[in-house]
Structure formats: C-alpha cells, structure tokens
N, C-alpha and C positions, 0 to 999 in steps of 0.2 A: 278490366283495365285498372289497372290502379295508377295514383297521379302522389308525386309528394314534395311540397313546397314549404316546408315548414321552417327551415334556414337556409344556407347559402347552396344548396343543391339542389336546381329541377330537375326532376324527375320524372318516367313515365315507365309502366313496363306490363306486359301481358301475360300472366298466369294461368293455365290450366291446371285440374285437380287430375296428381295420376292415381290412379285405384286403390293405393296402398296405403294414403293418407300422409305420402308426401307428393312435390308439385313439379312441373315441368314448365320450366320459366321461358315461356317462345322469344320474351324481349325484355331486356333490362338496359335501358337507356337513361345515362345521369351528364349532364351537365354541369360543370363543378364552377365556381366563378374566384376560383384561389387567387386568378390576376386580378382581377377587380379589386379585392379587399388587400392582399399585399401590401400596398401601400399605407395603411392603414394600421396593419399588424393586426386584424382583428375584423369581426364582419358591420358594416355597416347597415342597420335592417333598409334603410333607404335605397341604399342601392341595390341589397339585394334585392329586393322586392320588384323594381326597376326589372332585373337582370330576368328576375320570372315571367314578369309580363314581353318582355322581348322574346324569351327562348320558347315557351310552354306551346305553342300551339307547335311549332317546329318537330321539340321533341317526343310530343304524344301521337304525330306524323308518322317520328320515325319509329315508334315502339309499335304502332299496328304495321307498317308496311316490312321490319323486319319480322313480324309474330305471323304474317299473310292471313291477317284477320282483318277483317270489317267491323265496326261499331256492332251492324244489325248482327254479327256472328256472337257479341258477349251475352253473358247473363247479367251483368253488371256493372258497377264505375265504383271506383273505393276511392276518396281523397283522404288525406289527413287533414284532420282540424282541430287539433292541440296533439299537447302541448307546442310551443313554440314562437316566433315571431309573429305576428298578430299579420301587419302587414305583408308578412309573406304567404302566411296561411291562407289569406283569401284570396290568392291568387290561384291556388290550387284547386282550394274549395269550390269557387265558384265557375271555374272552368268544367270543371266534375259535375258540378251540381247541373249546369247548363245542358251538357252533353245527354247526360243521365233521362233531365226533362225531354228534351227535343226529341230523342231516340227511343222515348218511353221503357226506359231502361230500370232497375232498380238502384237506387246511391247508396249508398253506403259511407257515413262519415266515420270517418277512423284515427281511435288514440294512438297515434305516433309510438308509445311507450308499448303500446299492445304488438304491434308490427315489429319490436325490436324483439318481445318476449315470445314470441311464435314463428319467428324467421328461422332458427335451428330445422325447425319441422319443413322447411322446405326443402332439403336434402337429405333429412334424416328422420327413421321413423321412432316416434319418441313416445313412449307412455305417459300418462298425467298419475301422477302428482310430481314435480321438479322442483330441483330448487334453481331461481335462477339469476344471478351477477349482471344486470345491466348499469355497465358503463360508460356514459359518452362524454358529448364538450358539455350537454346543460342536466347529465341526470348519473346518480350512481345508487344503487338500489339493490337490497335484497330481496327477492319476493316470490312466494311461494306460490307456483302455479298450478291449482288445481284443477283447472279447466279454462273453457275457452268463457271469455267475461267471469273470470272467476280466481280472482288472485291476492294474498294477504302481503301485505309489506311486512318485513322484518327489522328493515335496518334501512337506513337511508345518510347520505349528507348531510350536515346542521350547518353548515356554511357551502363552502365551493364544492363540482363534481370534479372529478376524477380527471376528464378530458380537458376542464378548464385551467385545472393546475396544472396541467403539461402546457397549456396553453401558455397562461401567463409567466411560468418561468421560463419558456422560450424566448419571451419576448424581454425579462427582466436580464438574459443572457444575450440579448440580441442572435439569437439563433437563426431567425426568419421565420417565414409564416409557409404552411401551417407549422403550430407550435410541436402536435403529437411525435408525428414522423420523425421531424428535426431533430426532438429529443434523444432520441431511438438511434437513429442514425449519429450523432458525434457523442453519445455515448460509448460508444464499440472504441474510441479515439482516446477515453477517460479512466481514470481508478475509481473503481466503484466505492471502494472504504479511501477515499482523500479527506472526506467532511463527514462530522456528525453531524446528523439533522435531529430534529424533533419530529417523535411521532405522535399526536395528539389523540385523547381521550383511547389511545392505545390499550389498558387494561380496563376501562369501563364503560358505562354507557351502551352495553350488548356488541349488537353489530353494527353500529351508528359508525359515521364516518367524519372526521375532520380534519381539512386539507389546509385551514386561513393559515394557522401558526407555521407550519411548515413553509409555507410558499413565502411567509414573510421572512425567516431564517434564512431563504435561499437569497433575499434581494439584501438582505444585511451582508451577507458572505460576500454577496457580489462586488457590494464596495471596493474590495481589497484584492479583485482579480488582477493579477499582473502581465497575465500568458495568455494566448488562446488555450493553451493547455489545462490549468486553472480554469477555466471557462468547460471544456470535455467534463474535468474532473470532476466541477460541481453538477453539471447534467446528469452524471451515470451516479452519482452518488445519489442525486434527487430521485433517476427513476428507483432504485435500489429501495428507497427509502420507500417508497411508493409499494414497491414488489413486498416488502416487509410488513407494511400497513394493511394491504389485500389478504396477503396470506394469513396473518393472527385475524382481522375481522371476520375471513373465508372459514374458517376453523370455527369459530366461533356458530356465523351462522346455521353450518353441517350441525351441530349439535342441537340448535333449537328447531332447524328443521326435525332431527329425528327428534327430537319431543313431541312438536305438534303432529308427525304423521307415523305411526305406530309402525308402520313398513319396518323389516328390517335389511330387505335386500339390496342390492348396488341400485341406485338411484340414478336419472340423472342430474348432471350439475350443467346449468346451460351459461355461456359466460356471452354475451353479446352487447351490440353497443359496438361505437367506434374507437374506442381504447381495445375491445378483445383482439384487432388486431397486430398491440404489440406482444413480439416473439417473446421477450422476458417474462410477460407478467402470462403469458398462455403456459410457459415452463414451468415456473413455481404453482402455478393452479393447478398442472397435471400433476403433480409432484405430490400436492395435498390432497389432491382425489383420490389417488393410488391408497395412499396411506389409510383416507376416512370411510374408503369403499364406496365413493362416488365414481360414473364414468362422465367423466368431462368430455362437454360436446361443444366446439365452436363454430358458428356458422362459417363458412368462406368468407374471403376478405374481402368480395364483392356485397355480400349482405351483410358486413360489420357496420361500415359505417352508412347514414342515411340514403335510402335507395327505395325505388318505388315496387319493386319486388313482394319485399316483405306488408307492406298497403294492401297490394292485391292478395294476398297469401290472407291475413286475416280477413278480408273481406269475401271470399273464398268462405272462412271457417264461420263467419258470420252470416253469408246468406246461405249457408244450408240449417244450418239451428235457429232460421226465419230471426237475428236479433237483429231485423230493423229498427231503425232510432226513429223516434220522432221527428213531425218535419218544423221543429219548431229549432232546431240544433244550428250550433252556431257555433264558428270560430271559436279558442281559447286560450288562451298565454300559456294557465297551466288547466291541469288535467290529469290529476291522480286516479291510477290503475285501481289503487284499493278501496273500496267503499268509505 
C-alpha cells in the first residue's frame, strides 16, 4: 500500500510486483483538492493538510476495496515523508506508520523525489544506469540513476522549478488555477514568437536551471497587455521560452551523462514529474532524444503528476533489497536524492 500526502494530493494506491520487473497497479486513487485552493490561486498547506486529514482514511478505503485486497494480504505500507509540506506530510506518514504498526506490517518511509525517479519502471521495463528530467511545481532536476537508492544530481534549479513558473505566470496572467495545464491550454490560442523572453544562465552554469529572471519579464510584459489575445500570446511565448530552456540544458545534460557513464549505447532518458505531462515540452525532448541516441520514456499521465502509485512502486523496490530505514525517520520539507 502505498499512501502520498506531501502537497495538495491524497492519495492511496495498491501495487503488486509483476515478474518482469515492472508493476501491476490493482488501485490508484487520488483526490485532488484544485477547489479548495482556487480561490487562493495557489496551495494553502493549512488547508491542505485539513483536506488530508478529512479524506485519507476514505481514500485508503477505497484503494484496498478496489485492489480486493485486505491490509493482512500486503507485504508492506510505503508513505512519503519528504520532500514537501511538513504539515501535510504527517498526515500520510503517520497514518502509514500507524497501519504498518498495528497490522505488524513492514513501513516503509519514502523520498517523494525517489517515487518520481522510478515511476517510468512501472509500466516500463528499463535498465539502470538513466539519465533522468524530473520536473514538477516544487523540484527540476537532472539526475543520474544508477540504481535503486543510488543517484548523482547533475543540474538542478538555483532559484524557481520548472512547475512553479508555469505556476506563477498563470497566475501573473490571470489564467486560473492550476497554473500548468492553463498554460498549455490557451497557449494553442497564442503566437508562440509574439515576445522575447530571457533565457537565464542559458550558455553556462552546466545543466543548472534559472527560471526568477524570466518569470519576472513575463510580469513586466504583462503590464502592457491590452487583449486577452496579448494575454494567449505572452503564455505560448513563455511556454516556448520554456521548451527552449529544457531542450539546450537537456543537450547539455545527455553529454555529461555520456562522460560520467562510458556506455555508448541508446540510453534511457526518463522525463517525469508533473510538468512531463505537457505535450510540447514531451515533443521537443523526443526530438532531442532521437538526435543524442537517447529513448525517451514518459510515464502515463496518471503517474506524472503526484500519485500514490509510484510510493508503493519504490517501496516495492525497497523492501526486496531489505533498505529499511531506521525507526528514528521523520517527516522533511526537503530531502535530496543525492548523497
């Protein structure tokens, strides 16, 4: 059973391992709380956290009665306990941890970041070493997957993620909440070349990412919108600008991967995280896979964005290489994958 509370998603869902070393997911139940923060524009951890404790016992309910499993039928309970909202995290955690005790179960505490970098392998069967693009609202990351607890960062953020800046220039265009999708969607409405943007730390800095200066060009720009039109056009320029940013840092990273791993055959490139699933920026990635002799793998759009699936899936990959955590583990805001 895996359980994931770590922002405005509860979640609950039941994984079995199928033999080939990917999974057969009997129940993937997410409750999303979009209405709640709506009004907001943006998630409040208070209420989310509210919204966990209301739904979690419902939804972990309903993930064993559609999975036609019983507690005594697992081997385990996987919660996430970082990275993420602190108060939300022990909502999960300790509902897992509880379960786990009482049913003398095995727990399983689980980096969020980890469930994002091994969720591909749940419908696909994938070799190690990868290189892999996790993108979401609070994380954008390059990182080299050599195994399972076994991963080097390459490139990361120095300011905003990837998901956040869709985020907040949704919100500097009044687009609605959530910010992602919105973008995505009245972009198709836009000229993509209307605006020049800035693309920061663009030729340096490796595979580093910086999103502040752009997002603040977009709310300069915005000043001067006169049309909803003007309004489409800055969106599809922003995501553009966006797609342009990913693809030179993506380029980038394929190279220092093939430095650090002597391999020289097709690789894979795993893009995941709740940005993989927009259509644009999965385009121009396939695009630059073909070319660098990567095969680009996206999870489903059911395991893009946060879901308790990919929870029990590592937890899964964790209790058969016995890496139990100590029982001294505790909730964490963050929580880096690499050592």
């Amino acid at each position: 059973l895996g359980i994931e509370t770590s922002c405005d998603e509860t979640a609950a869902s039941v994984v079995q391992e199928n033999g080939d070393g990917t999974a057969k997911v009997l129940s993937n139940v997410i409750s999303s709380q979009i209405k709640e923060h709506r009004k907001f524009g943006g998630i409040v951890p208070e209420i989310a956290a509210r919204s966990h404790v209301e739904n979690i016992d419902f939804i972990i309910e309903e993930a064993l009665n559609k999975s036609k499993r019983k507690i005594n039928d697992l081997d385990g309970i996987a919660s996430t306990t970082g990275p993420g909202l602190v108060v939300c995290l022990h909502v999960g955690y300790n509902i897992g941890k509880s379960i786990a005790t009482f049913s003398k179960k095995t727990f399983l505490p689980i980096n969020h970041l980890e469930g994002h970098a091994l969720s591909p392998s749940i419908e696909n069967k994938i070799s190690f070493p990868y290189l892999l693009l996790l993108i979401s609202g609070g994380h954008s990351q390059y990182l080299i997957v050599k195994g399972i607890n076994d991963y080097k960062q390459i490139g990361t953020t120095i300011d905003d993620a990837v998901g956040e800046a869709f985020d907040k220039t949704a919100k500097i265009l009044d687009l609605g909440y959530p910010g992602g999708p919105n973008i995505e969607k009245f972009s198709k409405l836009g000229n993509k070349n209307s605006y020049i943007l800035p693309q920061p730390i663009i030729n340096r800095a490796g595979c580093n990412l910086s999103l502040a200066g752009l997002k603040t060009d977009v709310l300069r720009k915005s000043k001067n919108i006169k049309s909803n039109q003007d309004k489409y056009d800055l969106a599809a320029s922003f995501q553009e600008t966006i797609n342009k940013i990913l693809t030179k840092k993506t380029e980038v990273a394929m190279m220092e991967f093939r430095k650090k791993v002597s391999d020289k055959s097709t690789r894979p490139f795993v893009v995941a995280g709740g940005v993989a699933a927009n259509e644009t920026i999965r385009k121009s990635l396939k695009e630059l896979s073909k070319k660098l002799k990567f095969k680009p793998i996206f999870p489903s759009k059911e395991f893009c964005g946060d879901n308790a699936a990919m929870i029990a899936w590592a937890g899964i990959q964790r209790y058969k290489k016995k890496l139990f955590s100590k029982n001294n583990e505790t909730v964490r805001s963050r929580w880096p994958l690499d050592k």
